[in-house]
C-alpha positions as CSV (number, residue, x, y, z in Angstrom):
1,X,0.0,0.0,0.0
2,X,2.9,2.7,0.9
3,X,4.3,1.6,-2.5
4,X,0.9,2.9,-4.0
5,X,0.4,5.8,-2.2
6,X,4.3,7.0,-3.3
7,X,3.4,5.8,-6.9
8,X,0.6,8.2,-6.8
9,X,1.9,11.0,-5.3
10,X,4.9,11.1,-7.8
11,X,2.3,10.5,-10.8
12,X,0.2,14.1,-9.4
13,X,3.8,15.9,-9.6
14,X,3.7,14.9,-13.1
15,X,0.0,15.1,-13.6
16,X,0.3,19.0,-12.0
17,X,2.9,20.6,-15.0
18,X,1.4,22.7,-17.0
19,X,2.1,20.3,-20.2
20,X,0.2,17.6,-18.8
21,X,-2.8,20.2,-17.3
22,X,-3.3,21.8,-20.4
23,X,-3.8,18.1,-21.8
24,X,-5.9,17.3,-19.0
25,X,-8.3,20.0,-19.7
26,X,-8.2,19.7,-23.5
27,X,-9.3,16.5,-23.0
28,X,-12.1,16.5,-20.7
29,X,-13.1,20.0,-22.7
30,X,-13.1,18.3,-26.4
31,X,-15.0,15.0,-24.2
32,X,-17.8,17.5,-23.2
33,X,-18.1,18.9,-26.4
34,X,-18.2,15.3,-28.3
35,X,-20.6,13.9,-25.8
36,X,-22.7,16.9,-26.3
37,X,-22.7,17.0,-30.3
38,X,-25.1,14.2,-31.6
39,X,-22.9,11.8,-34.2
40,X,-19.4,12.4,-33.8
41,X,-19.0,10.3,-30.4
42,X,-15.5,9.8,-28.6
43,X,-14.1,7.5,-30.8
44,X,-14.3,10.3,-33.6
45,X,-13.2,13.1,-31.9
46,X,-10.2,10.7,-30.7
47,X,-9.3,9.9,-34.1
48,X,-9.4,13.3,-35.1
49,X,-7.1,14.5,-32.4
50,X,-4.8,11.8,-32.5
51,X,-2.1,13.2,-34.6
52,X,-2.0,16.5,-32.9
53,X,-0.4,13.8,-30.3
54,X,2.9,13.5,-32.4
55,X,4.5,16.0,-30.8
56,X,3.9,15.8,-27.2
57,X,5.5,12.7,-24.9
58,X,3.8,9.9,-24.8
59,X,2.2,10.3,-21.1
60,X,0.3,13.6,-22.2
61,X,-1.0,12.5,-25.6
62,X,-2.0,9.6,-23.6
63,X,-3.6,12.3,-20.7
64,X,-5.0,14.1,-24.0
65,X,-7.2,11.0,-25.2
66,X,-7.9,9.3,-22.4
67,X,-9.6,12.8,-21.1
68,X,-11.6,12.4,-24.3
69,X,-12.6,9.4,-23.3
70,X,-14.7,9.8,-20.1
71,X,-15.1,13.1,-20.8
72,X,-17.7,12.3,-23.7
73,X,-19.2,10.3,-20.6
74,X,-20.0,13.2,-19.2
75,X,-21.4,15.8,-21.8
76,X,-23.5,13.2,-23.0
77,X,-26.4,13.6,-20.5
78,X,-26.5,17.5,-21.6
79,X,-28.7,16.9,-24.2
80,X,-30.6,13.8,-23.2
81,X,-32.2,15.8,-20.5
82,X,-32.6,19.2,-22.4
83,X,-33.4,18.1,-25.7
84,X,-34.2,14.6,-25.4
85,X,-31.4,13.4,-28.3
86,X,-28.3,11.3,-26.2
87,X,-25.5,12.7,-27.4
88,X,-24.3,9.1,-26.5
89,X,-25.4,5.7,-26.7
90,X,-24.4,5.4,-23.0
91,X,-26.8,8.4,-22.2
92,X,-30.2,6.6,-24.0
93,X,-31.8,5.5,-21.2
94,X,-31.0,9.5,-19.2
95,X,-33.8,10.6,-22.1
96,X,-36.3,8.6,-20.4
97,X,-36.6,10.7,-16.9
98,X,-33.8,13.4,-17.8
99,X,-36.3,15.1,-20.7
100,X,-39.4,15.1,-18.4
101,X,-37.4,16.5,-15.6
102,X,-36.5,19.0,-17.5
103,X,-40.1,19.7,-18.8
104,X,-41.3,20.1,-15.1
105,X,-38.8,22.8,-14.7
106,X,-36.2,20.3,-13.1
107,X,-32.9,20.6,-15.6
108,X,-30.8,22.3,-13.3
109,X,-31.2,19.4,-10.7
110,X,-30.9,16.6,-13.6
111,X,-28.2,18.3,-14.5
112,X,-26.5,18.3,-11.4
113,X,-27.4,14.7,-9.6
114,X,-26.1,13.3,-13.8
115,X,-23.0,15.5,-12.8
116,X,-22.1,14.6,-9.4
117,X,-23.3,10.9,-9.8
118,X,-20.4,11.1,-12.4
119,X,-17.7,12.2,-11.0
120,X,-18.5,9.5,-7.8
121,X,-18.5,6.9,-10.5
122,X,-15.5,8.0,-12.5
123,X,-13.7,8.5,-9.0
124,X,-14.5,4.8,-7.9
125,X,-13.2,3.8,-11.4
126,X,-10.2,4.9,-10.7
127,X,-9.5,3.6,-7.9
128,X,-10.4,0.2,-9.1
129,X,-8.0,0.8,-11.7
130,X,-5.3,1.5,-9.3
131,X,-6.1,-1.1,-7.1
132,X,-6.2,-3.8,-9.9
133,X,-4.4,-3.2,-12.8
134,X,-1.0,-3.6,-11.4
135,X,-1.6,-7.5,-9.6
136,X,-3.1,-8.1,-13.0
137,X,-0.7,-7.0,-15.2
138,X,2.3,-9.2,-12.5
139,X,-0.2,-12.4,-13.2
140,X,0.2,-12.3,-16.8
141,X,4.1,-11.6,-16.6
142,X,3.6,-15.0,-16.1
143,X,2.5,-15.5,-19.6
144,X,4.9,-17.9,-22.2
145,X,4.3,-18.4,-26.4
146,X,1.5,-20.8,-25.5
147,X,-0.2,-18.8,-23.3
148,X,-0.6,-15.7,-25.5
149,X,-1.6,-17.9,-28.3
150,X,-4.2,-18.8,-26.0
151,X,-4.9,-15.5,-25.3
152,X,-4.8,-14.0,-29.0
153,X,-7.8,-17.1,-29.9
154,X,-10.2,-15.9,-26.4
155,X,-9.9,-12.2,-26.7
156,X,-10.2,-12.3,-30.7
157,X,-13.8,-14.6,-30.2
158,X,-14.3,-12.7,-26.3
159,X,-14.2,-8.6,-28.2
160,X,-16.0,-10.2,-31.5
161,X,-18.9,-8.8,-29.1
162,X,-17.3,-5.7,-28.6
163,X,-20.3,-3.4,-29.9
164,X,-22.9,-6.1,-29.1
165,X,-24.5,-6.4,-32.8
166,X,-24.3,-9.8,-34.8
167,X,-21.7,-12.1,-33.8
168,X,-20.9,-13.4,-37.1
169,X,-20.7,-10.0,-38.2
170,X,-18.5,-8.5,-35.8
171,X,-16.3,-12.0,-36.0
172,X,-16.2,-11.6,-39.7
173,X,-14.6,-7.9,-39.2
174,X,-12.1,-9.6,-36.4
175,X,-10.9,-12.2,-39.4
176,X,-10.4,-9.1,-41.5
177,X,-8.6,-7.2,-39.3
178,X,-6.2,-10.4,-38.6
179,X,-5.5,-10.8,-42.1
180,X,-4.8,-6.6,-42.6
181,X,-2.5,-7.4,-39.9
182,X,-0.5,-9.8,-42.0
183,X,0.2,-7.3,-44.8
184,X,4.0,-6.4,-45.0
185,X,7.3,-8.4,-44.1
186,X,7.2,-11.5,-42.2
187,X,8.5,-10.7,-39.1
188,X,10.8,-14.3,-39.1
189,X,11.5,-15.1,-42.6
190,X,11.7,-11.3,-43.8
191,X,9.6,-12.9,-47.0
192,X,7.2,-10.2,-48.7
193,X,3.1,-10.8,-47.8
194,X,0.5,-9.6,-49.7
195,X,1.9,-6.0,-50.7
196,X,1.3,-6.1,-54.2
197,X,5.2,-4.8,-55.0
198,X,4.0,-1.2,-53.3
199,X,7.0,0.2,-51.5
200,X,5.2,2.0,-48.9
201,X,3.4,-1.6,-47.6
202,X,6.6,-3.6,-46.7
203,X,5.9,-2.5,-43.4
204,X,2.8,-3.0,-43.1
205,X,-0.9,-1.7,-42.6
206,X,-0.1,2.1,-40.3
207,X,-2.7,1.7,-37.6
208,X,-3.4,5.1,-37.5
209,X,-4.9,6.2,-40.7
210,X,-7.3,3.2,-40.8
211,X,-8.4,4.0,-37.3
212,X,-8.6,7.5,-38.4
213,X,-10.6,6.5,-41.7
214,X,-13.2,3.7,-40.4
215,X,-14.2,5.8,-37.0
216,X,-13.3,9.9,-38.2
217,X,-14.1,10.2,-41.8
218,X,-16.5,7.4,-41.9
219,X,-18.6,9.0,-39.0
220,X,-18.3,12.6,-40.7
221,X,-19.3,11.1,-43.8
222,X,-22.4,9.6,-41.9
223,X,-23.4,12.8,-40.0
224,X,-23.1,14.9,-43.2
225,X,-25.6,12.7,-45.1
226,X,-27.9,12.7,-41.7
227,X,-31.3,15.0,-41.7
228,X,-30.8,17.9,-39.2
229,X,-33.2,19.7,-37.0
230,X,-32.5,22.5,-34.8
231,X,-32.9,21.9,-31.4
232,X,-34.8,23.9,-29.0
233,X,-32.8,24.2,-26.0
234,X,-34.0,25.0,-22.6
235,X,-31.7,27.8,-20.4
236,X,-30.9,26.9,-17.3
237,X,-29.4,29.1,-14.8
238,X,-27.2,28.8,-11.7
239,X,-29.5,28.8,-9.3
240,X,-31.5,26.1,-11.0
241,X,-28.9,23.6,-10.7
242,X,-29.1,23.0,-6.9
243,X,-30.9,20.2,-5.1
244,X,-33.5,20.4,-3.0
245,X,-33.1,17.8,0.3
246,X,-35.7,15.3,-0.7
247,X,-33.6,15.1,-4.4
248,X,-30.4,14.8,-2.8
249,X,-31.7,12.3,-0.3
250,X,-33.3,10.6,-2.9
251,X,-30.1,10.4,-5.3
252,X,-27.1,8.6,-2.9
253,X,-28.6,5.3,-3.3
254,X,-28.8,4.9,-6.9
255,X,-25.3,6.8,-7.1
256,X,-23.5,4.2,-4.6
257,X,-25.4,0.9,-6.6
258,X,-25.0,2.6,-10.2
259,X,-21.5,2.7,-9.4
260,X,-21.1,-0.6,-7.8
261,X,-22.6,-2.3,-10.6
262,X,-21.4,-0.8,-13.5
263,X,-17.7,-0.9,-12.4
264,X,-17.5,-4.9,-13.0
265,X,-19.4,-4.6,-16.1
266,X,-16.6,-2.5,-17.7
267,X,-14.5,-5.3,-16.9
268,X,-16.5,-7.4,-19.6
269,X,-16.4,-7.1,-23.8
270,X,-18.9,-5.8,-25.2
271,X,-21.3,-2.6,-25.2
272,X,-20.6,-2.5,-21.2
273,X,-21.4,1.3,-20.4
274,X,-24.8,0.9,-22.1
275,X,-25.5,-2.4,-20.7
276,X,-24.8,-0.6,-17.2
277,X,-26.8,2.0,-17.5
278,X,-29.7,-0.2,-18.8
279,X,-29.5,-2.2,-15.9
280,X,-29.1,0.1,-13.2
281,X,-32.5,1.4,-14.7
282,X,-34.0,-1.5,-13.9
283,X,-32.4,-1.9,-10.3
284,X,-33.5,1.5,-9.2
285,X,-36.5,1.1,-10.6
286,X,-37.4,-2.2,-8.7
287,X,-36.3,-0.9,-5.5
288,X,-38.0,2.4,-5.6
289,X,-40.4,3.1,-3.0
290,X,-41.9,5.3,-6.0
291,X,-41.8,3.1,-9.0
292,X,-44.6,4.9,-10.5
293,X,-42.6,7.9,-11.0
294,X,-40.5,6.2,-13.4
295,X,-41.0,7.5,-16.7
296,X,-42.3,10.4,-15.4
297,X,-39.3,12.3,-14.0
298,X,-38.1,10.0,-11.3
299,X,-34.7,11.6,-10.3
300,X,-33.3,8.0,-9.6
301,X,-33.6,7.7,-13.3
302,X,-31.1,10.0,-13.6
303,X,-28.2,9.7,-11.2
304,X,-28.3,5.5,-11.0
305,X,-27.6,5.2,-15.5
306,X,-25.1,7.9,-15.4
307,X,-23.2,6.8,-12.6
308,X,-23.5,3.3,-13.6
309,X,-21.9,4.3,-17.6
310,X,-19.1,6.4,-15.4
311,X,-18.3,3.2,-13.9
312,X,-18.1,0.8,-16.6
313,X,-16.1,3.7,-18.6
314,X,-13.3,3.7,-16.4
315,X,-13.0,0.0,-15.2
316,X,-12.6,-0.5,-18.9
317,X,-9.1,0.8,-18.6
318,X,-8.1,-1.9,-16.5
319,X,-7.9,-4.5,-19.5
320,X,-6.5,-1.9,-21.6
321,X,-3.4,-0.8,-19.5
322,X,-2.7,-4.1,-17.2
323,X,-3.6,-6.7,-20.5
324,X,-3.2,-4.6,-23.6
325,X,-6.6,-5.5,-24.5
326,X,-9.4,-3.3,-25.6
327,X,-13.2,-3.9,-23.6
328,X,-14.7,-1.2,-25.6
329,X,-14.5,1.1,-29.2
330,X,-13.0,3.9,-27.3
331,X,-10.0,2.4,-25.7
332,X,-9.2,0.4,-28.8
333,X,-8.3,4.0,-30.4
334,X,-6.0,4.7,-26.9
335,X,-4.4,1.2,-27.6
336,X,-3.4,2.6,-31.5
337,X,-2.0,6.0,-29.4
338,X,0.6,4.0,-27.7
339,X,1.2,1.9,-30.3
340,X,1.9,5.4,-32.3
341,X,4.0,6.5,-29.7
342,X,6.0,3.5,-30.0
343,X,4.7,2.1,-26.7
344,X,4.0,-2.1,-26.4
345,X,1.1,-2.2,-25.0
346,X,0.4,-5.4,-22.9
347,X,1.6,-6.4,-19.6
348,X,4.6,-5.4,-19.8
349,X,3.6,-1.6,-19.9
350,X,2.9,-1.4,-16.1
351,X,6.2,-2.6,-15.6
352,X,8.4,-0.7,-18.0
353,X,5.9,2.4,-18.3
354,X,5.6,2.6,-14.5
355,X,5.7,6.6,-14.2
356,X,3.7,6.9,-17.2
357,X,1.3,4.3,-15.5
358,X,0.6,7.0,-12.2
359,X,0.5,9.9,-14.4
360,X,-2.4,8.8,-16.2
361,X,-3.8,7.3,-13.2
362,X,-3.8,11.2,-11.3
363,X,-4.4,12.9,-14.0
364,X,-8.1,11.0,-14.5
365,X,-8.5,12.2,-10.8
366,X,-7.5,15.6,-12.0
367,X,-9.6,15.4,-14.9
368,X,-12.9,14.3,-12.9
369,X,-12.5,17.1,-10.9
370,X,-12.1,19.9,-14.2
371,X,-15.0,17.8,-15.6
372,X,-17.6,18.8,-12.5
373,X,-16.4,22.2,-12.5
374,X,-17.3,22.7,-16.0
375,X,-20.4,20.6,-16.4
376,X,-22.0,23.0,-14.2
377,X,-21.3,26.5,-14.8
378,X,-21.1,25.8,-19.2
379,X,-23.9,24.0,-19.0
380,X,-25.6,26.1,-20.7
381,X,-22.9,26.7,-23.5
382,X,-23.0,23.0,-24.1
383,X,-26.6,23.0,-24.9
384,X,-26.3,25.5,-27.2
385,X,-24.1,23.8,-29.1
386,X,-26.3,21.4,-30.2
387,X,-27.6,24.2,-32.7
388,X,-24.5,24.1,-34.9
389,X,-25.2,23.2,-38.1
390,X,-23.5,19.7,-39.5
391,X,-22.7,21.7,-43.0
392,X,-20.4,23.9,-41.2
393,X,-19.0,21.3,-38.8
394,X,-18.2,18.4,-40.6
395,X,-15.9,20.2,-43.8
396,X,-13.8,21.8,-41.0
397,X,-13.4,18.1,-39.1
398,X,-12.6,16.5,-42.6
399,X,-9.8,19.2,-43.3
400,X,-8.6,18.7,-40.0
401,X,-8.3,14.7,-40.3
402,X,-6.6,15.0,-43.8
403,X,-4.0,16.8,-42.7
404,X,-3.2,14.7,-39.4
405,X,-2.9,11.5,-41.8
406,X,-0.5,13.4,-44.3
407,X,1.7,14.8,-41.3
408,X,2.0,11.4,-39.8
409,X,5.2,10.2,-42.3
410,X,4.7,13.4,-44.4
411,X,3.3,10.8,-47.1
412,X,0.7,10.8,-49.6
413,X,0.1,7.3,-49.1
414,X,-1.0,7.9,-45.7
415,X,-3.7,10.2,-47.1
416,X,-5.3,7.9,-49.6
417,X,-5.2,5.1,-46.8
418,X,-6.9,7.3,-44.7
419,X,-9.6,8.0,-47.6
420,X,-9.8,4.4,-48.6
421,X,-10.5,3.2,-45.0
422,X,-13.1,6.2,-44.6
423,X,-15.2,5.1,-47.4
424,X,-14.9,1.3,-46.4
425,X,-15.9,2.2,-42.9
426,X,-18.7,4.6,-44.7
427,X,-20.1,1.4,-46.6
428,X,-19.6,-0.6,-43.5
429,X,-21.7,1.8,-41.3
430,X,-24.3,1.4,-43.9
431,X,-24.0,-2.5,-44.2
432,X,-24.7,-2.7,-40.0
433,X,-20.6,-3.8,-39.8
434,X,-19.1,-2.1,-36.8
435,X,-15.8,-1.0,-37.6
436,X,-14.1,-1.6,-33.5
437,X,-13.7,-5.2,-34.6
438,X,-11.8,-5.0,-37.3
439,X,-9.4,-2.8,-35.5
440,X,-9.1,-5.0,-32.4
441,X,-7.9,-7.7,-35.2
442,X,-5.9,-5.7,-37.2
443,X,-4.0,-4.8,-33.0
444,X,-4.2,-8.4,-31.9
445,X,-3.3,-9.9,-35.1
446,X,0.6,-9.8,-34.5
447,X,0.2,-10.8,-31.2
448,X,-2.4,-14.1,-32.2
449,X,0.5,-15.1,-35.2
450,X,3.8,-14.4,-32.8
451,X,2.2,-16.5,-29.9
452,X,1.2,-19.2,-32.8
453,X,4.3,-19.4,-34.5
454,X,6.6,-19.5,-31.6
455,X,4.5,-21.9,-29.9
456,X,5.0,-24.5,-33.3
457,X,9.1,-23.6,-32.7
458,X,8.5,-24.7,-28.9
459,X,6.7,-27.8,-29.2
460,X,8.3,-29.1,-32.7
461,X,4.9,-28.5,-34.6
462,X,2.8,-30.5,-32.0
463,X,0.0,-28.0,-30.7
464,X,-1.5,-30.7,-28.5
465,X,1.0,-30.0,-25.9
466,X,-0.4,-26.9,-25.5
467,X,-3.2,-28.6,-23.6
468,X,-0.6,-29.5,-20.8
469,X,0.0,-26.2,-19.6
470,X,-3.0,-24.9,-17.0
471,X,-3.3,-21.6,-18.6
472,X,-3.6,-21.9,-21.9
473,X,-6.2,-25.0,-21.1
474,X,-8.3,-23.1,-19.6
475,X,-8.1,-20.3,-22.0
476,X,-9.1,-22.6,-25.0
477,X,-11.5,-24.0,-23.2
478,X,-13.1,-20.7,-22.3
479,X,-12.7,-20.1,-26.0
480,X,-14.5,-23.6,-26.9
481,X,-17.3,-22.7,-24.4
482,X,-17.6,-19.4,-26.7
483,X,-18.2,-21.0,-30.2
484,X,-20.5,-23.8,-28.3
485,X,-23.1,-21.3,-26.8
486,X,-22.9,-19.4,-30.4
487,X,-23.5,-22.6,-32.1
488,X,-26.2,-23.2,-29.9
489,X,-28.0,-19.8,-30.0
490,X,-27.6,-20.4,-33.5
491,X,-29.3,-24.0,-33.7
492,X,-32.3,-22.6,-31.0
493,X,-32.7,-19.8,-33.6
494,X,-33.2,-21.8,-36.4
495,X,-35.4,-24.4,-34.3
496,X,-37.7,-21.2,-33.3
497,X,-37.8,-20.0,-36.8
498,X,-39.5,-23.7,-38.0
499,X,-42.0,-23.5,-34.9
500,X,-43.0,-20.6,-35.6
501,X,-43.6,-21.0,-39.4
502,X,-45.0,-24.2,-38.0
503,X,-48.0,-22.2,-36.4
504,X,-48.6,-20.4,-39.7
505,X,-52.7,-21.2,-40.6
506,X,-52.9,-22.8,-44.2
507,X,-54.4,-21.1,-46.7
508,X,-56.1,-22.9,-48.9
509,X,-56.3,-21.5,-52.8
């Protein structure tokens, strides 16, 4: 524990320079923004700022997204309870008793419990991530060939989920990304894969202009084309936003459960915020003394979702930064900024990167507190800017993008990547492909194929063995587990189908 407590202390001297607090605030400021803006989301607005990360060390471009990151957490309740459009996905179910707070006059206090529930949540997070990462990342120090091997086949079916549409979709996106991974030199043999004799491949697919093509110009793309309506935003002013006692009194019980069951959900693949929030809905509304109100402008319905998609948010770092492995869409685009920075992620990152580790760590306390300040008093500078027009927006954002993808190796080929990927994630958006899979392929690929390949070198080509370690056992049989349960939801669906069609009437001609 004193080792902690001296970890974190020497990560809030970093944290404090004025470097790595201008980040900080950047972060959590562009977060708010994103999470208020209808379409973009934090996985755009990461992409986009991504290369303006070149320049800085590693530790504040990594301040810089990560504050993108829970930040959009945050901004997204804005205009769920104003408006009645989520700025997030995560913020869906805050529409429901946010809006008709709102219409009873209640904004300000919406505003504030979705706030302050936020910042508990995001706080616990933390703290779970310190708490956790670390014994995490020493267990899989532990890790040989077979192991990761083992690892690379679980986490490619375990994040096939990752946005929780169609399996077979999302693992079809996974394969691609596996196979994009390939493109280049082999890493052993030095022989020339799949580059088509074009110079600038021979080292391989850049991770950085297809992330900023299938999630930046692919999302632009989509909001450009979208209808727009101007939103009529309510004002709300200071004095608005505080709680009466019976609202307060009302709100610390669905802050403490929203946030003590959303952090282990962020823990698990897959859409986890929204799944949290969802649920914590349901909790709160099953306890509830008042479960009529629900619906209605039950403040419950406020505080227990957005402290619950806080939660998840930040215990989905844990995976990231002890394991190297990406839970969720937005911390598959941090993964690709340490890989840009020239960072391994994986276990090994605690260990070598341990100041970089703590700085992140206090600068997400930091940033939690910036992110209350600001929620409150700009409040109503955040709902006003869901008036500006898309037309205006997006052409900017596009410029913006183009010129981060050129600037990366001051290369042309860069750009038409970028374009290429944009218009393949523009088709995939429109196809109901998510694009996160094929991204956590095209990241885990390498490590899937090393793992494989020195495993064979090992074990003289017999992969049986592989069986004999405990580990990697386990692991495949956690991964055999997976494709039986799909295989059976797939067989039950098929089954249903014929019942159903069975219990047609006949019509006779």
């Amino acid at each position: 524990m004193d080792g902690i407590v001296v970890n974190l202390l020497q990560g809030f001297v970093a944290a404090l320079s004025l470097q790595n607090l201008g980040a900080c605030f950047i972060g959590v400021l562009v977060g708010t923004v994103t999470g208020v803006l209808p379409g973009i989301g934090p996985t755009g607005a990461m992409a986009l700022l991504l290369p303006l990360t070149f320049g800085m060390d590693a530790g504040t471009g990594l301040i810089l997204l990560a504050g993108i990151y829970y930040g959009a957490m945050y901004g997204g309740s804005t205009t769920s309870i104003l408006v009645n459009v989520p700025g997030e996905a995560t913020s869906v179910i805050t529409c429901v008793d946010g809006y008709q707070m709102a219409k009873k006059g209640r904004a300000g206090a919406a505003l504030s419990v979705a706030a302050i529930g936020s910042w508990f949540a995001g706080t616990l997070g933390i703290v779970g991530l310190m708490l956790f990462a670390p014994p995490l990342a020493d267990l899989a120090l532990r890790f040989g060939p077979p192991e990761y091997f083992a690892v690379g086949i679980t986490m490619l079916l375990l994040l096939s989920n990752l946005t929780g549409g169609s399996f077979s979709k999302a693992l079809l996106m996974v394969i691609t990304g596996v196979m994009l991974s390939m493109i280049g030199s082999d890493l052993i043999t030095g022989a020339d894969r799949f580059t088509f004799g074009i110079t600038e491949m021979y080292l391989g697919i850049d991770l950085l202009p297809v992330i900023m093509g299938l999630f930046g110009l692919a999302e632009v793309l989509m909001v450009a084309l979208l209808p727009y309506e101007t939103q009529d935003t309510k004002s709300v002013k200071m004095r608005e936003l505080y709680l009466t006692r019976a609202e307060a009194k009302r709100s610390i019980g669905p802050i403490i459960r929203g946030s003590f069951l959303g952090f282990p959900l962020g823990l698990i693949p897959g859409p986890a915020a929204f799944i949290a929030s969802l649920l914590s809905y349901k909790v709160e509304k099953q306890v509830s003394k008042h479960p009529e109100e629900f619906g209605a402008g039950a403040i419950e319905g406020v505080a227990g979702p957005e402290s619950a998609n806080n939660a998840a948010s930040s215990a989905a770092m844990i995976p990231l930064l002890a394991l190297g492995l990406p839970f969720a869409p937005p911390t598959a685009l941090l993964l690709g900024g340490l890989i840009v920075h020239g960072i391994s992620p994986g276990p090994l990152f605690i260990t070598q990167h341990t100041d970089m580790f703590w700085l992140v760590i206090a600068s997400m306390y930091i940033g939690n507190v910036m992110l209350l300040i600001l929620n409150l008093p700009l409040v109503g500078f955040f709902a006003k800017l869901t008036q500006v027009h898309p037309k205006v927006l997006m052409p900017l954002v596009a410029g913006i993008m183009m010129m981060g993808a050129y600037s990366l190796n001051n290369s042309i080929f860069d750009l038409w990547m970028m374009i290429v990927f944009g218009l393949v994630g523009f088709v995939m958006k429109y196809a109901d492909f998510e694009p996160a899979p094929l991204v956590v392929g095209l990241v885990l690929g390498p490590v899937f194929e090393d793992g494989l390949r020195k495993t064979l070198l090992m074990m003289q080509g017999n992969l049986w063995m592989i069986l004999e370690r405990p580990i990697s056992a386990t692991l495949l049989g956690i991964s055999a587990l997976i494709i039986a349960w799909v295989l059976f939801k797939w067989v039950r669906g098929i089954y249903q189908s014929k019942q159903a069609d069975s219990k047609l009437p006949v019509v006779n001609n």
